[in-house]
C-alpha positions in Angstrom: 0.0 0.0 0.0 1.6 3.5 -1.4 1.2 6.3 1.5 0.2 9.8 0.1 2.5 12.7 1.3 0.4 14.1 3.5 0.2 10.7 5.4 3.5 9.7 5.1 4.4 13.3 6.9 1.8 12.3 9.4 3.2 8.7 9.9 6.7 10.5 10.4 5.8 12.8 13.1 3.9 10.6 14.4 7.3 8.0 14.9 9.5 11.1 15.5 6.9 11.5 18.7 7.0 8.5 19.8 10.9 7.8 19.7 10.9 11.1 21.8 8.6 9.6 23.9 10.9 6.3 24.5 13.3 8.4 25.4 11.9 10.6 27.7 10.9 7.8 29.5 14.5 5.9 29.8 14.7 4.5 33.8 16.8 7.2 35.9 19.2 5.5 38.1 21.8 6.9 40.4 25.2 5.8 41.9 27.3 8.0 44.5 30.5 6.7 45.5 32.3 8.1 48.7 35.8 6.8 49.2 37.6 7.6 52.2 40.1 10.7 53.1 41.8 11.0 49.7 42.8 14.7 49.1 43.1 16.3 46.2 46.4 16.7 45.1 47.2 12.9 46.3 44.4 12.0 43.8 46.0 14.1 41.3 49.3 12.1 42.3 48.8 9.0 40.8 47.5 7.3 37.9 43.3 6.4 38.2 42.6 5.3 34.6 39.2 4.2 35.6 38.3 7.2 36.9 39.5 8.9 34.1 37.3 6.9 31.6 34.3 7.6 33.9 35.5 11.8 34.1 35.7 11.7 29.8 32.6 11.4 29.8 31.3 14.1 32.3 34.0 15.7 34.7 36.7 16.1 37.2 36.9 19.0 39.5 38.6 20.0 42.4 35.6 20.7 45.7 35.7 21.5 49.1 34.2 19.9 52.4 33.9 22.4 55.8 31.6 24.3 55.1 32.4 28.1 55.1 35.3 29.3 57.1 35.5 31.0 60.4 31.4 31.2 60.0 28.5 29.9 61.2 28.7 26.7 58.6 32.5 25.7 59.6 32.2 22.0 59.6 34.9 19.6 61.0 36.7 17.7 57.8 36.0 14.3 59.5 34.2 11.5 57.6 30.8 10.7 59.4 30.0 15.0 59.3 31.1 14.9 55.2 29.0 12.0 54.8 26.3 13.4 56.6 26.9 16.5 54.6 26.5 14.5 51.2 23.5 12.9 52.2 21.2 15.9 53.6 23.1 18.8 51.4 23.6 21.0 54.3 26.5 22.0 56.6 27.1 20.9 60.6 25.0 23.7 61.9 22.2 21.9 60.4 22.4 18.4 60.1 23.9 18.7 63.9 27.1 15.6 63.3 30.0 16.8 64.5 32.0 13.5 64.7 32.5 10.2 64.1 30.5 9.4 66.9 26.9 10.5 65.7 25.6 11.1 68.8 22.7 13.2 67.3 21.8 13.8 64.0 18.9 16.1 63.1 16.4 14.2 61.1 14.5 17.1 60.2 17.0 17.9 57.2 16.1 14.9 55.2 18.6 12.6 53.3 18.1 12.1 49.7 17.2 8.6 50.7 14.1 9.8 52.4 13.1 12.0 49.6 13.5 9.6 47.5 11.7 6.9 48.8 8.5 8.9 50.4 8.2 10.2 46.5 8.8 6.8 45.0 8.2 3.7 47.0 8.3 1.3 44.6 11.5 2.2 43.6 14.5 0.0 44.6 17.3 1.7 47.1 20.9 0.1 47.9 23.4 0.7 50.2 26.5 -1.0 50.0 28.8 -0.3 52.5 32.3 -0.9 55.2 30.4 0.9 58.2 27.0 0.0 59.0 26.5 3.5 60.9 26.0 4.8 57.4 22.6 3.0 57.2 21.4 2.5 60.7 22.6 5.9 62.1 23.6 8.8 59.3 20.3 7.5 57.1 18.6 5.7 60.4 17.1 3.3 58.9 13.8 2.3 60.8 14.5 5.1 63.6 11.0 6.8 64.6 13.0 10.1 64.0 12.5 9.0 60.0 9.3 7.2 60.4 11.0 4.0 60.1 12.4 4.8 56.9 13.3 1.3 55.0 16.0 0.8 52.6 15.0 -2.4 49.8 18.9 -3.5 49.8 21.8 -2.9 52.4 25.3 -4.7 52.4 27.1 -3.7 55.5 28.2 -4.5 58.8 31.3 -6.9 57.8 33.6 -5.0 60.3 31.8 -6.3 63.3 32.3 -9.8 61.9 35.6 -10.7 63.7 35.6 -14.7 62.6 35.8 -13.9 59.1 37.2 -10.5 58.9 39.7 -10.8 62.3 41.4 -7.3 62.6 45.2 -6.9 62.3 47.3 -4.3 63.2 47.6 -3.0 59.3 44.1 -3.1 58.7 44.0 -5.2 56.1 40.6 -6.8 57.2 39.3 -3.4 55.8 40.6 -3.7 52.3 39.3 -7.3 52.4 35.4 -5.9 53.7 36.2 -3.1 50.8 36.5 -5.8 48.3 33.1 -8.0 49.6 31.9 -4.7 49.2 32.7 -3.7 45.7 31.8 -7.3 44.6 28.6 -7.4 45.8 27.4 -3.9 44.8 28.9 -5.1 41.2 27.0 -8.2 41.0 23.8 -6.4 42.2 24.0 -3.2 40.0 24.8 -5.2 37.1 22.1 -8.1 38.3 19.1 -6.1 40.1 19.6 -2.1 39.0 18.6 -0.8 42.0 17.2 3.1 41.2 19.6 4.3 44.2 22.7 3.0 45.5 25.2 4.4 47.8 28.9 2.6 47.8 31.2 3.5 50.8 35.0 2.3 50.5 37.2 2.8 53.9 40.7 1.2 53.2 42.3 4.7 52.0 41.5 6.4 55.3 43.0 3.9 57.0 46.3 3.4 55.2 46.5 7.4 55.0 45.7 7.3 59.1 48.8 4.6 59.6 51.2 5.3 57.0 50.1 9.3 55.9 52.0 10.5 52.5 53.3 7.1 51.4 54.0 4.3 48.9 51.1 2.4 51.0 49.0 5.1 50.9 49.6 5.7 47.0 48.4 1.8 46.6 45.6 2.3 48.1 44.3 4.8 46.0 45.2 2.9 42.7 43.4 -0.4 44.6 40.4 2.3 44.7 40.8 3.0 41.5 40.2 -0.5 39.9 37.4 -1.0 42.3 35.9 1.8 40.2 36.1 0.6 37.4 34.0 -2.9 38.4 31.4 -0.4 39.4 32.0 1.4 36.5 31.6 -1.9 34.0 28.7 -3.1 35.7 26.8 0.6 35.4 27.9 0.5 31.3 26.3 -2.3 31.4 23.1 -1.3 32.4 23.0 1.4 30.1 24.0 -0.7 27.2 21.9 -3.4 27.7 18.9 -2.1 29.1 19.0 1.8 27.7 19.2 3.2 31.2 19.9 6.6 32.3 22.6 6.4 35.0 24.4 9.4 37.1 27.6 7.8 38.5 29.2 10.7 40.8 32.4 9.5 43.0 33.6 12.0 45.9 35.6 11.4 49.3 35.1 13.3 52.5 38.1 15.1 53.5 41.5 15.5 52.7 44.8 15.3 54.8 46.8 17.3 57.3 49.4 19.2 55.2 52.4 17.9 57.8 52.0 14.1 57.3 48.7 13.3 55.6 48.1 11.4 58.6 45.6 13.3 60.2 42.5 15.7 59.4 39.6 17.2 61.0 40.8 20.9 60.4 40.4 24.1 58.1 43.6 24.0 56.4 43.6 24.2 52.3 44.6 20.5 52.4 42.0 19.3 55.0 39.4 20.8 52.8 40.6 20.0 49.6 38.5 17.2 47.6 37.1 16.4 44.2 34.4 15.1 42.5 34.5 12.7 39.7 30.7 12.3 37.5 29.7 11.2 34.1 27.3 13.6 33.8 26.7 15.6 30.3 25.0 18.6 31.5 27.7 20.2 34.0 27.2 23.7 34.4 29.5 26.5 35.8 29.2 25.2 39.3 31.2 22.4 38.6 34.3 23.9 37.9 34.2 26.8 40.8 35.5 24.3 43.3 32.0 23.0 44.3 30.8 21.6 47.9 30.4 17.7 49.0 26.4 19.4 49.7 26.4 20.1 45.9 26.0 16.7 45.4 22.6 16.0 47.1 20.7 18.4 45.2 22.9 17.3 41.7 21.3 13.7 42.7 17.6 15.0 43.5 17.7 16.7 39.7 18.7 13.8 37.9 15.9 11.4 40.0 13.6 14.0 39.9 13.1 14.1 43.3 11.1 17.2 44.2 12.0 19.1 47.6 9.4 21.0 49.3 9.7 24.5 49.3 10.3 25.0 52.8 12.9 22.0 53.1 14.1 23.5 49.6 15.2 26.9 51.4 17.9 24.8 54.2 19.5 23.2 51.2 22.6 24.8 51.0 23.8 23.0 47.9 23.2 24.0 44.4 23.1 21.8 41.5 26.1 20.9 39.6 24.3 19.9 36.3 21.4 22.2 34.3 20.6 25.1 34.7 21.5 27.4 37.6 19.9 31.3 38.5 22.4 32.2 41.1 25.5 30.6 43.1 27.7 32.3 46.0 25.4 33.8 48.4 26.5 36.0 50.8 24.8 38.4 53.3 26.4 41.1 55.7 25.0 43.2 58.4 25.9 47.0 58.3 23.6 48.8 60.7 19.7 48.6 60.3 20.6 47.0 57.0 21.7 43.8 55.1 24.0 44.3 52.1 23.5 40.5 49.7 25.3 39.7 47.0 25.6 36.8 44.6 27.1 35.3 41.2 24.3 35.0 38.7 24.7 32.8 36.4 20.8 32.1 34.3 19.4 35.6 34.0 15.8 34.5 33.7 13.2 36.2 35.1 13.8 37.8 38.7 14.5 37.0 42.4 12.8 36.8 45.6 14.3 37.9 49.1 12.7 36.0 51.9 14.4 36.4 55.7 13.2 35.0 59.4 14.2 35.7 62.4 13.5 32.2 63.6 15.0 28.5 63.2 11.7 26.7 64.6 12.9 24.6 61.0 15.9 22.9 63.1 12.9 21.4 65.7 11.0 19.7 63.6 8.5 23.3 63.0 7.7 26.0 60.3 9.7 29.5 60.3 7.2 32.5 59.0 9.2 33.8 56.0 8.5 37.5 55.0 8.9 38.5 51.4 11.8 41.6 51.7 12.1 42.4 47.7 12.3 41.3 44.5 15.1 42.2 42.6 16.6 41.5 39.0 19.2 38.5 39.2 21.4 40.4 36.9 22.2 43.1 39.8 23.9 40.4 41.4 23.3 42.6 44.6 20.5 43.7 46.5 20.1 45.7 49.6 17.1 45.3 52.6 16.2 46.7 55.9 15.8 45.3 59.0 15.2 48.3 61.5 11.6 46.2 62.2 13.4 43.2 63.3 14.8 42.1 66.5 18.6 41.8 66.5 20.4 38.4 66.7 19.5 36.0 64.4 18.8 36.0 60.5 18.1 33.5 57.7 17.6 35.1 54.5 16.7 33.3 51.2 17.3 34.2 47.7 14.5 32.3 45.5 15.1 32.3 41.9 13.8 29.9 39.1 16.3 27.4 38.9 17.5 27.0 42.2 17.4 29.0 46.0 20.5 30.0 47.8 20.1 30.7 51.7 22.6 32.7 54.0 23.1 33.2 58.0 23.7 36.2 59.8 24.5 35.4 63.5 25.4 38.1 65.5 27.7 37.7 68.4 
């Protein structure tokens, strides 16, 4: 049967639709990878094809963990508070872990595991992991303070296991637990495709902690790096095989003391100093302005389309590191009965909204009353309000823009 033009241009939209369709509609899965105390420039040190391959694709870039200096956000560069800091997108004064200890964690400031899975149930969530605090304590897995949140997959707890993993004096029982670790999440990407996985490696920490700036040290890292790349094949995989859509972003939580690499925990350039490895396409100008490990968590909830409630929206203090961005670097200073804000706009697109409280009811669990100060174009990249009404002593003030919010503290002393 011959088609007539005007049906065969029909028939062609018509396919042209649907194709768009089909991919529109390509499963969204996400992998973030945190592997433990590797600096920046020891990274940079040696040799991490796999890591490489998986940076061609999107990106490499230097980042930061402790939160803003000498402010109300400093955060200790220890790994439970940069975990903690991935996983909820804010900073210590918020998501209240301070150590490795995690003695009590504010569950009002939501991990992107309980976004995820109050918005999507029957989705599948993994955490593969060498300490089981990540699950039952950072995330807190069936705690009343998450209303019993429930992972569907968790592999962790091997370093309590002291018959099969006995612990020498060089650690070595860690590299082995890394290694169950990476093999299982392997298998099961590759295997199951859960929509959410979390991978936590701890054997470079350690060797860094014993042997700081060495050739021990050094191996570690390259062992890291060909753990990677298993993830890595099993995630091409997927995406070959079953046309998936998969972020892959791969981070560590601190760097090392500049003296001996032994230690960390402080504000020094090299304590702070981190990177981020993605294969993400869309990047955007974030990515390369030495972004923080909070970036991350709202990067994640883009890609899933996990949608944050305005009002949890505005204590996210990352911004997204792919798409489209109004406004980055947010800062606000008191002078007198006024605030002087200023920020980097990056999207110009329609204008910006000033919101400020004097109250953190937010931290307990409660609402804060937000009152609209100004709008004001985004290009200005600087605005001005005044707060002669309000009582002195504290401020949260949010800049809401269409592609992303930016909030700021003022304390006063």
């Amino acid at each position: 049967m011959k088609l007539s033009l005007p049906c065969f241009i029909l028939l062609f939209v018509f396919l042209g639709y649907a194709d768009g369709v089909i991919a529109q509609t390509k499963a969204k899965k996400t992998l973030f990878i945190i592997v433990d105390g590797i600096s920046s420039d020891s990274k940079e040190k040696i040799a991490t094809p796999n890591l490489d391959a998986i940076a061609k694709v999107g990106g490499y870039t230097r980042a930061h963990v402790g939160g803003e200096r000498d402010t109300y956000s400093q955060t200790p560069t220890i790994s439970a508070v940069g975990y903690n800091s991935l996983l909820t997108g804010t900073w210590v004064n918020k998501h209240n872990v301070w150590d490795n200890d995690i003695k009590d964690p504010n569950y009002n400031y939501w991990t992107l595991f309980r976004f995820f899975e109050s918005q999507y149930p029957n989705k599948k969530t993994a955490v593969f992991s060498t300490w089981l605090d990540n699950r039952t304590k950072l995330v807190g897995e069936g705690l009343p303070e998450t209303e019993k949140l429930r992972l569907d997959y968790s592999f962790d707890g091997f370093e309590l296991d002291t018959v099969h993993f006995p612990h020498d004096k060089t650690s070595q029982y860690i590299h082995l637990i890394d290694e169950k670790v990476v093999n299982e999440a392997t298998s099961y990407i590759h295997d199951n495709s859960p929509d959410m996985s979390w991978v936590y490696l701890e054997f470079t920490d350690d060797m860094g902690h014993r042997y700081g700036d060495s050739e021990q040290f050094h191996k570690s890292i390259q062992t890291m790096d060909d753990q990677m790349g298993r993830l890595w094949k099993s995630v091409q995989y997927r995406e070959k095989t079953f046309n998936e859509d998969w972020l892959v972003v791969v981070t560590t939580d601190h760097g090392r003391d500049s003296k001996t690499g032994k230690g960390h925990g402080g504000q020094s350039d090299r304590e702070r100093g981190t990177w981020i490895v993605t294969n993400a396409k869309d990047l955007n100008a974030s990515f390369k302005n030495t972004p923080g490990i909070v970036d991350i968590m709202p990067t994640v909830a883009r890609h899933m389309d996990i949608h944050i409630p305005k009002e949890q929206s505005f204590e996210v203090d990352g911004i997204s590191l792919t798409g489209k961005v109004s406004a980055t670097d947010f800062r606000a200073k008191k002078e007198g009965s006024k605030v002087l804000l200023w920020w980097k706009t990056i999207e110009k697109d329609g204008k910006a909204k000033i919101w400020l409280t004097t109250t953190n009811h937010f931290q307990k669990g409660n609402r804060d009353l937000y009152n609209l100060m100004d709008e004001v174009d985004l290009a200005n990249e600087k605005a001005e309000i005044d707060i002669s009404k309000y009582p002195p002593g504290f401020f949260k003030i949010v800049l809401e823009a269409k592609y992303n919010n930016a909030n700021y503290w003022i304390v006063d002393k």
